[in-house]
N, C-alpha and C positions, 0 to 999 in steps of 0.2 A: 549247803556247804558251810564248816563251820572251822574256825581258825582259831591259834591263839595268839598273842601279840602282851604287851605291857603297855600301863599308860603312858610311858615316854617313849615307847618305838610302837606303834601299830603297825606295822609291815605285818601281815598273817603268814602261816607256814601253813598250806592245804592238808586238811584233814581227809585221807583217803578213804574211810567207809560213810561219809556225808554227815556224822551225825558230831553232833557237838560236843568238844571236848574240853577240859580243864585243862591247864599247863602240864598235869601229872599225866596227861593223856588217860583219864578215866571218865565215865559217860556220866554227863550233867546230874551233879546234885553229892557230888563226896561230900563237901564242904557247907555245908548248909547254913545259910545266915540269913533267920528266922522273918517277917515280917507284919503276918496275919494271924488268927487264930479261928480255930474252927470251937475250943473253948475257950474262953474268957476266961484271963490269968494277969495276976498283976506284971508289970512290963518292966524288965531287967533293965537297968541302966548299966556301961561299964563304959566310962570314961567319954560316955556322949548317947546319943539318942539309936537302939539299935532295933528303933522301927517295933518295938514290941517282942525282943529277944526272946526264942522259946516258948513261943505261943501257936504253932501251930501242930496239932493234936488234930486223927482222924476220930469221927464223932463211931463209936462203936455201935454197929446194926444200923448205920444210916443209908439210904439209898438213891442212888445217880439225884433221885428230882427232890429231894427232900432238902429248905433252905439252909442258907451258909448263917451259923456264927463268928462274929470277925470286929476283934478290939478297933477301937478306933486311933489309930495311930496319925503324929505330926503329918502331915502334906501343906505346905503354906502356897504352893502352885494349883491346888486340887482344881479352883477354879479356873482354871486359866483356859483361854478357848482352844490351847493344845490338846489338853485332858479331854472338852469335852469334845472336840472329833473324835479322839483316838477311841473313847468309851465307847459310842454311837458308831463306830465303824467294827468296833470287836462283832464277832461274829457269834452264833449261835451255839459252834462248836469252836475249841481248840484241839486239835487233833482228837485224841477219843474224849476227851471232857466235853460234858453238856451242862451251857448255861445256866445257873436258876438263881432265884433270888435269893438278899436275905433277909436273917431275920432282924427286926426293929429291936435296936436303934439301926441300923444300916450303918454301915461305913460310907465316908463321902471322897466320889471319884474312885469306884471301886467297882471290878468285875468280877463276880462269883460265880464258879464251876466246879462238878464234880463227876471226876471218873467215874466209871461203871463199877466199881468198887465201893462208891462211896467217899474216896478222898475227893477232901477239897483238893481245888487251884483258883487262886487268890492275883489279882489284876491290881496294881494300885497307879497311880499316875499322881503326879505333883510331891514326889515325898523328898526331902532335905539329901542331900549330898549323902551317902553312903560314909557309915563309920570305914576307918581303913582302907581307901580308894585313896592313895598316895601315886606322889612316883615311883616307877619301877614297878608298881603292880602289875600283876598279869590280867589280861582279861580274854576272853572268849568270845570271837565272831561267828553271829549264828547269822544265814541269809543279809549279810553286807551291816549289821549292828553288834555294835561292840557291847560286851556284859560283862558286869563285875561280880562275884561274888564271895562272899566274906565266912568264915566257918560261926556256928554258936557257940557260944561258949560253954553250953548244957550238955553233953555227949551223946546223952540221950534221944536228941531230938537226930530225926531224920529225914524231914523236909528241907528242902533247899529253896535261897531265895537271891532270883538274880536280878540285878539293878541294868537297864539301859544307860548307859552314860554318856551316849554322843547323840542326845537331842536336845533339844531347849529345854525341856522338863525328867526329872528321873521319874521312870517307868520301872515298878518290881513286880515281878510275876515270883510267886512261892507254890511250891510244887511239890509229890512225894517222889522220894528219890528215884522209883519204878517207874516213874510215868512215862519215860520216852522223850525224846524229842520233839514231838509232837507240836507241845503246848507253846514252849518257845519258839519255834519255827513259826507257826503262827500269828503268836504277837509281835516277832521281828515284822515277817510281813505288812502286818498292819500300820506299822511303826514305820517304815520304809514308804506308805502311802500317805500318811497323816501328817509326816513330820521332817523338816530338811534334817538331816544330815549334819552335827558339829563333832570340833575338836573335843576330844575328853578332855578335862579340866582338873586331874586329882592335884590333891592339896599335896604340899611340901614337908619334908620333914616338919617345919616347925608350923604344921597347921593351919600354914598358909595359901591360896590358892595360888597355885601354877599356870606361869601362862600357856596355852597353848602348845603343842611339839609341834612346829613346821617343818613340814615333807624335805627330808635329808638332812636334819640336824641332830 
């Protein structure tokens, strides 16, 4: 089940056909705000760190088990023993994506999958605060975790990439906008077993971190 809410009201409104929705009520991935790369591209900057903006590109004729390339982007948590349950608990599959490796250099604190198709899905754990996760942003609860996600600024690009923001460390999974719910559904899951449960935290107009919203204010 998946809701939407902002980061200063989470109260969710049930979403009736189960599948995860954007405030605009359209199915996971309009809005795509880039993270990983399936090629190596140099990494946009626009007014702060956007995780390797427009870098996720499906590898042409590549196949479900053939390994992932993926920029190595800021995580200052990567190591933290949050990450590493949450890696070591991902599973095999996420919905129809099947795990595989990648290729060297590796990315660190990172899980790589790809659809039957060939697209990546990209796992990142420990990565810095989400550009544009303020207050009043909306976000989207998939299986009891709250998701942010931010559009590219490329047009181009049509991978989506959504941030966890109510656990001790931000968690982004990037996905092709076709994938389904699936992928996400999954790693809430997992996320939901590894990790308590916090307040989202978005920063303030003026950049500032916000405290907490306590229930009925």
């Amino acid at each position: 089940m998946a809701k939407d809410s902002s980061a200063d009201d989470v109260t969710p409104d049930p979403d009736t056909d189960g599948n995860a929705t954007t405030a605009t009520g359209d199915p996971m991935g309009r809005n795509p705000w880039v993270v990983a790369a399936a090629v190596a591209l140099p990494v946009i900057l626009v007014g702060g760190i956007l995780y390797g903006a427009s870098q996720v590109y499906n590898s042409t004729g590549a196949s479900q088990d053939d390994p992932l390339n993926a920029v190595t982007v800021p995580n200052p948590d990567g190591d933290s023993p949050e990450c590493s349950e949450l890696l070591a608990a991902l599973g095999d599959e996420l919905g129809e994506a099947k795990r595989v490796e990648f290729s060297d250099p590796a990315p660190d604190a990172a899980a790589g999958y790809r659809l039957e198709s060939g697209a990546p899905v990209i796992v990142r754990c420990g990565l810095p605060a989400p550009q544009g996760f303020e207050v009043g942003t909306a976000l989207t609860e998939v299986n009891d975790v709250q998701w942010f996600n931010e559009s590219d600024p490329v047009a181009e690009v049509t991978d989506s990439t959504w941030v966890a923001v109510d656990r001790p460390v931000y968690v982004a999974i990037t996905l092709p906008e076709d994938s389904g719910t699936g992928p996400i559904q999954a790693v809430s899951d997992t996320l939901k077993e590894t990790m308590e449960a916090t307040e989202p935290t978005p920063a303030d107009v003026a950049g500032n971190d916000a405290a907490p919203t306590e229930p009925g204010n």
